[in-house]
C-alpha positions as CSV (number, residue, x, y, z in Angstrom):
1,X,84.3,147.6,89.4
2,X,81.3,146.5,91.9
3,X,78.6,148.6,90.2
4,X,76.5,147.9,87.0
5,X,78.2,149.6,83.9
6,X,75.1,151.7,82.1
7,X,74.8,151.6,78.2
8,X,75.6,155.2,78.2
9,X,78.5,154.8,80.1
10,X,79.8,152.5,78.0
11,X,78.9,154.3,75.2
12,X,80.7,157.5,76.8
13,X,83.5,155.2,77.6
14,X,84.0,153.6,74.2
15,X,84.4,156.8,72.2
16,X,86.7,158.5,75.3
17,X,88.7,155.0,74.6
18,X,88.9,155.6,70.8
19,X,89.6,159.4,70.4
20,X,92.5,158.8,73.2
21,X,93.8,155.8,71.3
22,X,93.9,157.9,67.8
23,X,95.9,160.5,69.4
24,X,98.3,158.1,70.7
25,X,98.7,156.6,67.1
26,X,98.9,160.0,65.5
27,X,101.4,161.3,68.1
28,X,103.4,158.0,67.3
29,X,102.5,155.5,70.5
30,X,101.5,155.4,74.0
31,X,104.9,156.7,75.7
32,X,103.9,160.2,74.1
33,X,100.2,160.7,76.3
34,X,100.0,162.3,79.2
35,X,100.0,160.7,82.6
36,X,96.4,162.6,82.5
37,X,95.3,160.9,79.1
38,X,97.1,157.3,80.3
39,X,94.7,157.7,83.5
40,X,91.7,158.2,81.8
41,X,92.6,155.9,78.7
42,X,93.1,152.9,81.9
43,X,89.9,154.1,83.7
44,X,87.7,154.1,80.3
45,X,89.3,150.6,79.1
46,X,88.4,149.2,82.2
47,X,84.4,150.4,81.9
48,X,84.3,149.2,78.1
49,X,85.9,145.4,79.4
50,X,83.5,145.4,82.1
51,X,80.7,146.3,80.6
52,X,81.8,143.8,77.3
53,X,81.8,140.7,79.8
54,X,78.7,140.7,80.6
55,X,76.5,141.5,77.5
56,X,79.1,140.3,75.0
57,X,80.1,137.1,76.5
58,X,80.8,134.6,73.9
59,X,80.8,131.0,75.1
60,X,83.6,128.4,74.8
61,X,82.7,126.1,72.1
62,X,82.6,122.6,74.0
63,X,82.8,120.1,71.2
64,X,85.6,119.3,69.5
65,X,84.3,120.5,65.9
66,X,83.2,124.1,67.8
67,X,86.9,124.1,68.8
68,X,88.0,123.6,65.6
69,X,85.8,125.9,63.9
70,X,86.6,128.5,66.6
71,X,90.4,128.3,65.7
72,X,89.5,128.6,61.7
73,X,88.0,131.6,62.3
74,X,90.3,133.3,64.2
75,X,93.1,132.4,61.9
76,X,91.1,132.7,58.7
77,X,91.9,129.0,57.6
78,X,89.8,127.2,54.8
79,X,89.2,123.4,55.8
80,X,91.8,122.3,53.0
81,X,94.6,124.6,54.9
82,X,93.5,123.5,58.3
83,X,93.8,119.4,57.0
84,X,97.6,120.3,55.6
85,X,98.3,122.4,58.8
86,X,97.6,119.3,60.6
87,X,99.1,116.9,58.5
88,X,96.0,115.0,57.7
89,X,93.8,114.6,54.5
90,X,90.8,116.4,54.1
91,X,88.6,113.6,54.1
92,X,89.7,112.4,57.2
93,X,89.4,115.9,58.7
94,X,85.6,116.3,57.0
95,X,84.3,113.2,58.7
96,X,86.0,114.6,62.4
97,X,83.8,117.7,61.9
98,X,80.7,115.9,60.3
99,X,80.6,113.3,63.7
100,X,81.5,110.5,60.6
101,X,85.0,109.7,62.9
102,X,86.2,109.9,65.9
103,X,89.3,111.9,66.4
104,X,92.8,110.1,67.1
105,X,94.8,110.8,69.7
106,X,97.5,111.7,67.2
107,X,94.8,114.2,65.9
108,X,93.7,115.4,69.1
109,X,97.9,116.0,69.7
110,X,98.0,118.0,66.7
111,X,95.4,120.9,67.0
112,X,96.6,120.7,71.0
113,X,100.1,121.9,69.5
114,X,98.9,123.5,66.3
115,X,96.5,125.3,67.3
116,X,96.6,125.9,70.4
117,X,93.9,124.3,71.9
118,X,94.0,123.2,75.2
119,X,94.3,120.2,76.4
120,X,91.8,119.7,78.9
121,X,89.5,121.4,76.8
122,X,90.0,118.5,74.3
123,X,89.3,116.3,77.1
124,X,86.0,117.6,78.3
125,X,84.6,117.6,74.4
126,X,85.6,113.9,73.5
């Protein structure tokens, strides 16, 4: 889409989204809409995503801490659950986050595989 998505067409957009998606899960999934509704379901998720990227663009964190906090969040971790995740104590993971010590490369390695993050991300924030 080339054209500048309105409020109220988002708006008109996200509530055509929802009502189709509830009669999807009340008729027991997607396979039992319409090719009609699937149309209009694709057409309206595609107005709501455009219009979400440009006035609800979150930025990538771009510090390792931001990262990490990022990743908490998202997988509801508490710090002491995070540090056992990653096999480290939580004073060792406190002072990372607080700028008291520099992460290892063995640490870096770990949220890289742990959770996820990528690697070249890792490389821009250190």
């Amino acid at each position: 889409m080339n054209k500048a998505i309105t409020k109220k067409e988002f708006e008109t957009a996200d509530r055509g989204m929802k009502k189709i998606l509830a009669s999807a899960t009340k008729k027991g999934g997607f396979s039992k809409l319409t090719s009609a509704k699937t149309n209009v379901l694709t057409k309206n998720t595609k107005v709501v995503e455009t219009y979400e990227a440009v006035h609800y663009n979150m930025p990538m964190p771009e510090t390792i801490d931001g990262l990490i906090a990022l990743k908490m969040f998202e997988r509801k971790l508490k710090q002491k659950d995070l540090a056992k995740l990653l096999d480290v104590t939580d004073t060792k993971l406190s002072e990372i986050l607080h700028h008291k010590r520099k992460p290892s490369l063995s640490f870096l390695k770990a949220i890289n595989e742990k959770l996820g993050i990528d690697g070249n991300l890792l490389l821009r924030a250190s």
